[in-house]
SETOR-173896 format. One record per atom (N, C-alpha, C): residue number from 0; residue in three letters; y, z, x. Coordinates in Angstrom, 3 decimals. Layout:
N
@seq:NUM; type:Ala; north:Y; up:Z; east:X
...
% end
This chain:
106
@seq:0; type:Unk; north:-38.854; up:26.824; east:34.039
@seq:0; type:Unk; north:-38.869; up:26.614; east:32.608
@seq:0; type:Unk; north:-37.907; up:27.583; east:31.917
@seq:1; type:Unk; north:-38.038; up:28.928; east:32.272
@seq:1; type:Unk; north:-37.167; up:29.594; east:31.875
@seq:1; type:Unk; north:-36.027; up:29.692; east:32.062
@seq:2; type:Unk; north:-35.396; up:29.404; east:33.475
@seq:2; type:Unk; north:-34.020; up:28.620; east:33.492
@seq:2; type:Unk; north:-33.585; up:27.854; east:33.013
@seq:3; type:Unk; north:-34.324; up:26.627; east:32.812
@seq:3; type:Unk; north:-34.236; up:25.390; east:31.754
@seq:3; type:Unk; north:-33.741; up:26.118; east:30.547
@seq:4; type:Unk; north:-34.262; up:26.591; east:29.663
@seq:4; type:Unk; north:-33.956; up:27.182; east:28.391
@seq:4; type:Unk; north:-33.051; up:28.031; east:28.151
@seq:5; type:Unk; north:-32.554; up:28.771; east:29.450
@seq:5; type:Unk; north:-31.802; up:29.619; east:29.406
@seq:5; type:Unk; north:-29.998; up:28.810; east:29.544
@seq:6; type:Unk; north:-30.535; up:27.977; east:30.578
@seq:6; type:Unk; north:-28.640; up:26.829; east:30.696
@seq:6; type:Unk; north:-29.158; up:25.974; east:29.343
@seq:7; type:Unk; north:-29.965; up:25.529; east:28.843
@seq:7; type:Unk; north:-29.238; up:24.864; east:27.659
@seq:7; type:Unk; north:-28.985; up:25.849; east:26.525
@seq:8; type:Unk; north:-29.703; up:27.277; east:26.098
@seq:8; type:Unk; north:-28.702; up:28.074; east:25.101
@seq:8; type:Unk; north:-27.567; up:28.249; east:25.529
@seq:9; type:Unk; north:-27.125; up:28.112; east:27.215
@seq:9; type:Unk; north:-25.861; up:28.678; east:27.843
@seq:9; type:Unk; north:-24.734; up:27.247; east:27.118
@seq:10; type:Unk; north:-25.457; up:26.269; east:27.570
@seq:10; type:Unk; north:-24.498; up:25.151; east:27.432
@seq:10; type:Unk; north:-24.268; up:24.841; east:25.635
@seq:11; type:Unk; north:-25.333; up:25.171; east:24.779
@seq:11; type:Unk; north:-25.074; up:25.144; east:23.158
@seq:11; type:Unk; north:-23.753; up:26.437; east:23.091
@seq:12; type:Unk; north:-24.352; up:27.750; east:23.735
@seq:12; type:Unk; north:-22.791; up:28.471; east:23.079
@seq:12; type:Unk; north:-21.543; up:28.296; east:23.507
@seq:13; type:Unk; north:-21.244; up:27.758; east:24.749
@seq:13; type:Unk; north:-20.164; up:26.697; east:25.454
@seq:13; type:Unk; north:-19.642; up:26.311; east:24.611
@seq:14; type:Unk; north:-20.764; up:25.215; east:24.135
@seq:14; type:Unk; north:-20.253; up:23.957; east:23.233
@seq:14; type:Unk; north:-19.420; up:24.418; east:21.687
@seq:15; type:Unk; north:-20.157; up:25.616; east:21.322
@seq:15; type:Unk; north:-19.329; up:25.877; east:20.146
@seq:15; type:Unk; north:-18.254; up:27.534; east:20.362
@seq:16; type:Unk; north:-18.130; up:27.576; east:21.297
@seq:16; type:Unk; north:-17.300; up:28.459; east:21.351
@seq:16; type:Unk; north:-15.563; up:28.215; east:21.116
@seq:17; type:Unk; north:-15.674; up:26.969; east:21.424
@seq:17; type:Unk; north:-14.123; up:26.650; east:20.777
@seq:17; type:Unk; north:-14.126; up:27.322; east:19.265
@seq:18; type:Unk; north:-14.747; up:26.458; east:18.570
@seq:18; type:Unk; north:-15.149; up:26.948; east:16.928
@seq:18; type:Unk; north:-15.438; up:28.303; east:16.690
@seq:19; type:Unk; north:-15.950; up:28.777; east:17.209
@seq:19; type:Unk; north:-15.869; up:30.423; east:17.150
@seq:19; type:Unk; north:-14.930; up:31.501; east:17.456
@seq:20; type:Unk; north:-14.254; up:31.043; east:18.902
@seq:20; type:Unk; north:-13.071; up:31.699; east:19.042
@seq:20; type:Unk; north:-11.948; up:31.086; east:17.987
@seq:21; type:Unk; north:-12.201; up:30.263; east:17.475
@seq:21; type:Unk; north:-11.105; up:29.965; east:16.418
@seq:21; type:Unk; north:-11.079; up:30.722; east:14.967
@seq:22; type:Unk; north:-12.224; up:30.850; east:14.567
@seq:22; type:Unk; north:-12.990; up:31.698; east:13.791
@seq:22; type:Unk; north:-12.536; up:33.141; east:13.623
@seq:23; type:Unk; north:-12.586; up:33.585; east:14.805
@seq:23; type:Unk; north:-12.093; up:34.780; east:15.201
@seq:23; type:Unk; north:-10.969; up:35.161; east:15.604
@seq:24; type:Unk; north:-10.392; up:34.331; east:15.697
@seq:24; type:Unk; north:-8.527; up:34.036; east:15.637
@seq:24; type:Unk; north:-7.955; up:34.172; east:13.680
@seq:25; type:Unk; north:-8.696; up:33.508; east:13.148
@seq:25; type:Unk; north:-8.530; up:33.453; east:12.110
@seq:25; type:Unk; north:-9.085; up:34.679; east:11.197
@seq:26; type:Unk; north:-10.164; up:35.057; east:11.219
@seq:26; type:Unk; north:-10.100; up:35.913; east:10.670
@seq:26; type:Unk; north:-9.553; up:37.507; east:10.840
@seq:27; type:Unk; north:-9.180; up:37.410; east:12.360
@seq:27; type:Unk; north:-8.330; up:38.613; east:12.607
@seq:27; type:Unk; north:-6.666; up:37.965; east:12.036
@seq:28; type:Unk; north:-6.748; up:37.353; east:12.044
@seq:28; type:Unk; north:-5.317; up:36.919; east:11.634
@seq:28; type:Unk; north:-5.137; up:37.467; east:10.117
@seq:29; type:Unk; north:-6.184; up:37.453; east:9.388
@seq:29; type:Unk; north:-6.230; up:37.567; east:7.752
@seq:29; type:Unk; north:-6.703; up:38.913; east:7.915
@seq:30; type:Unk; north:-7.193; up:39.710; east:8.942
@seq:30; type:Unk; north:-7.479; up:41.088; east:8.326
@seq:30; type:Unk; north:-5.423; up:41.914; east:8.947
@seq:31; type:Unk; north:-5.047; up:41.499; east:10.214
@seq:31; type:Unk; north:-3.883; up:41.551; east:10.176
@seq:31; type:Unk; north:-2.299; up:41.036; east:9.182
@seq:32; type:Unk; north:-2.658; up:40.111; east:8.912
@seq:32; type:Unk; north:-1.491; up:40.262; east:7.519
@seq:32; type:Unk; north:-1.841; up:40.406; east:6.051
@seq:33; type:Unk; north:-2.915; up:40.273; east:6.281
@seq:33; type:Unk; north:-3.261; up:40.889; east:4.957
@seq:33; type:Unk; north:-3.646; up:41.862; east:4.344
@seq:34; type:Unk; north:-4.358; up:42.448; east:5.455
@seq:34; type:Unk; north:-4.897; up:43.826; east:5.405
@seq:34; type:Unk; north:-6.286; up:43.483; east:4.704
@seq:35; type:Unk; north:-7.109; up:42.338; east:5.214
@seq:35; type:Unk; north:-8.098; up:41.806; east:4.346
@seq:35; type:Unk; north:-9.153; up:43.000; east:5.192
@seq:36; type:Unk; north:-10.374; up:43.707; east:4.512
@seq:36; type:Unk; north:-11.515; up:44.458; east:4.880
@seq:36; type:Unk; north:-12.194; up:43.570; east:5.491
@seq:37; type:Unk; north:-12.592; up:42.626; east:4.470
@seq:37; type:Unk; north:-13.722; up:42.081; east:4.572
@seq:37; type:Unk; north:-13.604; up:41.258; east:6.237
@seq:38; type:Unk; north:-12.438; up:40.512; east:6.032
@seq:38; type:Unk; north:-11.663; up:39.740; east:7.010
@seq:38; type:Unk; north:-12.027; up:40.716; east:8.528
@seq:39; type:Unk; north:-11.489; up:41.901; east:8.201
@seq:39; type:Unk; north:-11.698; up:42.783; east:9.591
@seq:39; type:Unk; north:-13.218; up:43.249; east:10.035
@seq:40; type:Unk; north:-13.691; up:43.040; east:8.969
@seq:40; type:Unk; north:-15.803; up:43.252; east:9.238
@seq:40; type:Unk; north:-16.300; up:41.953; east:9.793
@seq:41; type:Unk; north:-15.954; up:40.514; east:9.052
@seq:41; type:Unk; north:-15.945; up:39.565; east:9.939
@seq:41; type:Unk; north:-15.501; up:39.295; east:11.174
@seq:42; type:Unk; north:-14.282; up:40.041; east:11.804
@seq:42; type:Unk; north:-13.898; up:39.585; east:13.314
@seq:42; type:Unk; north:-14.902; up:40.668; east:13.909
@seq:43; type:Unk; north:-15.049; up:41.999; east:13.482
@seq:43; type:Unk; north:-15.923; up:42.800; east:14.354
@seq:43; type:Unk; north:-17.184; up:42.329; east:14.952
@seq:44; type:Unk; north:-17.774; up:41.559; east:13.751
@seq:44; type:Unk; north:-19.157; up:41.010; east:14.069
@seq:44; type:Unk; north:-19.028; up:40.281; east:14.997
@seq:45; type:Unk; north:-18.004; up:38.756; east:14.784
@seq:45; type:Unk; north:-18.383; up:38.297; east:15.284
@seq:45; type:Unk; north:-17.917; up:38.460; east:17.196
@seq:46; type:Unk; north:-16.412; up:38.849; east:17.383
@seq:46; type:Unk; north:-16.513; up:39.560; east:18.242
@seq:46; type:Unk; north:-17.735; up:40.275; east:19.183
@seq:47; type:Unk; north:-18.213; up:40.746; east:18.570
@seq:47; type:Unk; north:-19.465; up:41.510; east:18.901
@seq:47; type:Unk; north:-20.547; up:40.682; east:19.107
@seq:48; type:Unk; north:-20.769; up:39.651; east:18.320
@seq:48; type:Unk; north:-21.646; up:39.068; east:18.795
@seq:48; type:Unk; north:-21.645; up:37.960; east:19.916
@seq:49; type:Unk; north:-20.065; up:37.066; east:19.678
@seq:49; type:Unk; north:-19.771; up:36.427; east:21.065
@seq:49; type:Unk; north:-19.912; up:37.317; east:22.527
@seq:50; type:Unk; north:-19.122; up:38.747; east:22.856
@seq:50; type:Unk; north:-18.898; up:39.571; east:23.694
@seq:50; type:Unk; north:-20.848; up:39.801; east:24.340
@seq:51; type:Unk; north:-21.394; up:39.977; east:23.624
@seq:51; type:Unk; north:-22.975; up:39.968; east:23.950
@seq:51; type:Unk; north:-23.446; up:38.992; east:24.339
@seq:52; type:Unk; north:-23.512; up:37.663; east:23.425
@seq:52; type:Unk; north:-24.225; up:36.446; east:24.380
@seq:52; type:Unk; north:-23.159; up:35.906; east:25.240
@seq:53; type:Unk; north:-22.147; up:35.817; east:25.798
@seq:53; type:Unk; north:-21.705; up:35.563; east:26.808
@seq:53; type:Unk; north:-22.002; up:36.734; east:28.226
@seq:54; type:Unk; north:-22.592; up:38.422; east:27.528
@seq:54; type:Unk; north:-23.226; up:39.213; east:29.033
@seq:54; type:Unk; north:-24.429; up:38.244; east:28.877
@seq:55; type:Unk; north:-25.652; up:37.907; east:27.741
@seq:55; type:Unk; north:-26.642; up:37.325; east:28.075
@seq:55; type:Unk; north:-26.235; up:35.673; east:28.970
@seq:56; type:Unk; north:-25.724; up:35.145; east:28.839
@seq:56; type:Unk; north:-25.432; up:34.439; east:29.523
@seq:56; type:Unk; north:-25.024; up:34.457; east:31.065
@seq:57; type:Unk; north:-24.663; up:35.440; east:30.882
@seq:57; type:Unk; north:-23.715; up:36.027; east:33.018
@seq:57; type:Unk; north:-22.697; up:35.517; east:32.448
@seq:58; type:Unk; north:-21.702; up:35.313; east:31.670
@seq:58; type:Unk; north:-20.271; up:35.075; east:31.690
@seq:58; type:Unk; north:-19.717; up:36.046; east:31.612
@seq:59; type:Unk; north:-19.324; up:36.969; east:32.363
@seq:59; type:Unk; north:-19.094; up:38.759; east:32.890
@seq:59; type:Unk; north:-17.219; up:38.718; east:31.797
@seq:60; type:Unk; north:-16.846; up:37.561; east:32.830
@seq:60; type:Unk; north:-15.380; up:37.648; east:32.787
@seq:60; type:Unk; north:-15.001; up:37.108; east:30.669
@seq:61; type:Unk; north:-15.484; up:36.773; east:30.565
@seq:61; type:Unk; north:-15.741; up:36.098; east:28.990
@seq:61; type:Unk; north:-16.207; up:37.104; east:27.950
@seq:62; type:Unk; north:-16.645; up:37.740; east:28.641
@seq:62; type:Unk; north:-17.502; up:39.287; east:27.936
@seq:62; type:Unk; north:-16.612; up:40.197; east:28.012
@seq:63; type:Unk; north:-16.484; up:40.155; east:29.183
@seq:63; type:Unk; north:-14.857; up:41.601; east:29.168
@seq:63; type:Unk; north:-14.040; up:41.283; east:28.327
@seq:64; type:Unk; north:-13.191; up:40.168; east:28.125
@seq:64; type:Unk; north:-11.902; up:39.533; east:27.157
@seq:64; type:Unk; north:-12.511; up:39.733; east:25.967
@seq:65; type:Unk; north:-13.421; up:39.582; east:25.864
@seq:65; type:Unk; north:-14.381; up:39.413; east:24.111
@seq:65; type:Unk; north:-14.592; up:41.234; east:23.546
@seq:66; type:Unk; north:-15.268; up:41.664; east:24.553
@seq:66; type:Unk; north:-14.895; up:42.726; east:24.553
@seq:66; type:Unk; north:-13.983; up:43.797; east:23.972
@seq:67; type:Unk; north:-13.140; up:43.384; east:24.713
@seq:67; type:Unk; north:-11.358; up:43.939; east:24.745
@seq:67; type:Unk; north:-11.035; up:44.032; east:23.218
@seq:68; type:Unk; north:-11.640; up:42.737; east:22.459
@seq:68; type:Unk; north:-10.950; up:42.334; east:20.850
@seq:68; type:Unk; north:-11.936; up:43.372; east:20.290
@seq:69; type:Unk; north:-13.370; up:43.296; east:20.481
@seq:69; type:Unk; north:-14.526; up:44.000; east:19.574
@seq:69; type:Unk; north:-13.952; up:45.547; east:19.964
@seq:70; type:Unk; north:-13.150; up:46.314; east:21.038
@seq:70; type:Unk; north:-12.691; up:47.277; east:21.004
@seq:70; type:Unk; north:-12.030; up:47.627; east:19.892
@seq:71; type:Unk; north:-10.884; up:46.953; east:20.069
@seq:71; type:Unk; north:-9.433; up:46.953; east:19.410
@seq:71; type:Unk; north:-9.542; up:46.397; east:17.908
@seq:72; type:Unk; north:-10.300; up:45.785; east:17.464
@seq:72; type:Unk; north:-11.017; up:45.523; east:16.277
@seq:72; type:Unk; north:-12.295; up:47.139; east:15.926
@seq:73; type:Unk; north:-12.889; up:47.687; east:16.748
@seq:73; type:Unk; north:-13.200; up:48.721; east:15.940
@seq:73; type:Unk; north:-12.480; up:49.922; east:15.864
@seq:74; type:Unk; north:-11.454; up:49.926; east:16.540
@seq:74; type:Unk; north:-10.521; up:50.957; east:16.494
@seq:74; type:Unk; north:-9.152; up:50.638; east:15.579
@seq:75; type:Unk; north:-8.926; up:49.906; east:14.710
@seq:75; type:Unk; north:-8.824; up:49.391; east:13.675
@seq:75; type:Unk; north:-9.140; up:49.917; east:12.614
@seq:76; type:Unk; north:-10.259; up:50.620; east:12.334
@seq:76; type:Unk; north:-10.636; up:51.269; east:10.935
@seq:76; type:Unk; north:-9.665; up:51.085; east:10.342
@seq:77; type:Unk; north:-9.327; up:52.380; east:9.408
@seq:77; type:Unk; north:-9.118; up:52.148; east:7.649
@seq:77; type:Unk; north:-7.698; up:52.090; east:8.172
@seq:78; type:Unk; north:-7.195; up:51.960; east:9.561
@seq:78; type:Unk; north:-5.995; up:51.961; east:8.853
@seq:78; type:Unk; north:-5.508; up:50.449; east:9.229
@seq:79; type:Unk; north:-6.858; up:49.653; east:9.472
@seq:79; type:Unk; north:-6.493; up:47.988; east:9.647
@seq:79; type:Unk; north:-5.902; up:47.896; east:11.202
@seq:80; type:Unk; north:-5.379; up:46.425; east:10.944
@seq:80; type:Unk; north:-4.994; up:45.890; east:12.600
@seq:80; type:Unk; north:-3.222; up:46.318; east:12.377
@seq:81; type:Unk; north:-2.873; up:46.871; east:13.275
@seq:81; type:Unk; north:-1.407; up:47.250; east:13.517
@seq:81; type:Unk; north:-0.772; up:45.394; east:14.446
@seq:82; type:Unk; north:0.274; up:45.914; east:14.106
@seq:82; type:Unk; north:0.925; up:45.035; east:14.880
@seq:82; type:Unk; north:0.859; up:44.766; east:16.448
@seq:83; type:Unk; north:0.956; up:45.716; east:16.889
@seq:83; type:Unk; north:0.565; up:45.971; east:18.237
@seq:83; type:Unk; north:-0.752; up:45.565; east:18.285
@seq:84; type:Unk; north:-1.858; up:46.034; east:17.805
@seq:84; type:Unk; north:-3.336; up:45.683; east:18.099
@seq:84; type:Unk; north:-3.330; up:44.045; east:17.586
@seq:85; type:Unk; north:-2.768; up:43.591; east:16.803
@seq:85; type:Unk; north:-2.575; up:41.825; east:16.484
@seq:85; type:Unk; north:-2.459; up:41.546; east:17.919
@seq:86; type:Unk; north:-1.170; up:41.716; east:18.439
@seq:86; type:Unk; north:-0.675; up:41.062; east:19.464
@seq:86; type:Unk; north:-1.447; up:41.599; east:20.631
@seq:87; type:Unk; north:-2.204; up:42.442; east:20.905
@seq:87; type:Unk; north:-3.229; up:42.543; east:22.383
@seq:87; type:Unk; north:-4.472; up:41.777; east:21.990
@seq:88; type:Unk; north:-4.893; up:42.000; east:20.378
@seq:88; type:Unk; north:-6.422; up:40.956; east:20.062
@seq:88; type:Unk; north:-5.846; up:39.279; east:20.075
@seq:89; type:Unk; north:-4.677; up:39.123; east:20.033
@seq:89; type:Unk; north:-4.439; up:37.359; east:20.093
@seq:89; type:Unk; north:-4.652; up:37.199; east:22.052
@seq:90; type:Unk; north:-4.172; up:38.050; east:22.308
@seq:90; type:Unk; north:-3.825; up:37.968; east:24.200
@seq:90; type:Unk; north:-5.331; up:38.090; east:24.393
@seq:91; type:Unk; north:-6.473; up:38.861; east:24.129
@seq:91; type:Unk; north:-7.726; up:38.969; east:24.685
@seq:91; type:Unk; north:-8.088; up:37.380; east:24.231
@seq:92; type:Unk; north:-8.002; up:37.310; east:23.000
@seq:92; type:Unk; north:-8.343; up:35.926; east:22.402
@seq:92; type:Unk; north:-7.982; up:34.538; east:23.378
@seq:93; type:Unk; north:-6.549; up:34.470; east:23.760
@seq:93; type:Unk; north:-6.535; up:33.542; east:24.719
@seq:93; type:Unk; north:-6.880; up:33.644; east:25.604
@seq:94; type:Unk; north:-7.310; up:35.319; east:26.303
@seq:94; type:Unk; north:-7.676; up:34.862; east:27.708
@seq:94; type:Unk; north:-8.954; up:34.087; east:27.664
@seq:95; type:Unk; north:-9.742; up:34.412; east:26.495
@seq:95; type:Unk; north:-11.070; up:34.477; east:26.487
@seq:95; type:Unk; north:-11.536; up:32.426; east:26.517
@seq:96; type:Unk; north:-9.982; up:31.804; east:25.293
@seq:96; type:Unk; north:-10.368; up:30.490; east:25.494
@seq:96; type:Unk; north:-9.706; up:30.042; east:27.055
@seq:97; type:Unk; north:-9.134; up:30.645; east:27.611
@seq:97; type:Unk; north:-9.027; up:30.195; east:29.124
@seq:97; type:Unk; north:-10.492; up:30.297; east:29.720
@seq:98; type:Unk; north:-10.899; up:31.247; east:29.796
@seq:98; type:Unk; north:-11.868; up:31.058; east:30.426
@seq:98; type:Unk; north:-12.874; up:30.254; east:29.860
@seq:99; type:Unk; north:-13.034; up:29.794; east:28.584
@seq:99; type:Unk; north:-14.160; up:29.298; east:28.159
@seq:99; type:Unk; north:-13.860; up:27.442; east:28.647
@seq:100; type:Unk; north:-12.694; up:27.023; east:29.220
@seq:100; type:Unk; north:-12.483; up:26.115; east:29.059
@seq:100; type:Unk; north:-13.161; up:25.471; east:30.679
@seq:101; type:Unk; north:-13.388; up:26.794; east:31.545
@seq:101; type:Unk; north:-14.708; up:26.607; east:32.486
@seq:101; type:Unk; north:-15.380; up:27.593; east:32.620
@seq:102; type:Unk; north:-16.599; up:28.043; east:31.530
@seq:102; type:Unk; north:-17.106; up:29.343; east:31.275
@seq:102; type:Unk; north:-18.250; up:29.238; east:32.728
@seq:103; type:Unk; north:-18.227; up:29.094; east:33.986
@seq:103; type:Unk; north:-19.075; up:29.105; east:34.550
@seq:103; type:Unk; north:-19.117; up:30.644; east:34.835
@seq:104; type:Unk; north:-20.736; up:31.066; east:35.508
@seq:104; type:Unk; north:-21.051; up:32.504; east:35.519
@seq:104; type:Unk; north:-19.622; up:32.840; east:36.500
@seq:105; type:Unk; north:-19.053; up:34.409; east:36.603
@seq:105; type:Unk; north:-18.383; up:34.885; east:37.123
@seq:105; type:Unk; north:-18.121; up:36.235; east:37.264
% end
């Protein structure tokens, strides 16, 4: 039973993780050229919160990449996303939809 419940929350955050990593493409995108705050409190979260339910899930390798951004997004503070940190949080970002495109445990 508890497996049961556990692969279908696995297979619901699957399902919308396209939409989320897009989410989070986007709003790091707007705290990077814009220097938006708010924009950069939104990718932290959610970062942070994808990078977590993909360890609750066992998606190890999906968690590390997710990870990588919720790093580089809190090391970011006041002085925002640098150029350099854009371009390593877009690279974690794609690895992360590579892997999601067969998020099996790993």
């Amino acid at each position: 039973m508890l497996e049961e419940r556990l692969a279908q929350a696995r297979a619901a955050f699957t399902a919308k993780l396209g939409e989320r990593l897009d989410a989070l493409a986007r709003a790091t995108g707007r705290a990077s050229r814009e220097g938006d705050g708010a924009a950069l409190e939104e990718a932290r979260q959610l970062a942070h919160k994808l990078a977590g339910s993909a360890g609750t899930f066992g998606l190890a390798a999906l968690r590390a990449a997710l990870a990588q951004v919720d790093r580089e997004l809190r090391a970011a503070g006041e002085e925002g996303v640098t150029p350099a940190a854009a371009e390593r949080i877009a690279a974690a970002i794609e690895q992360a939809r590579a892997i999601a495109r067969d998020p099996s445990p790993r």
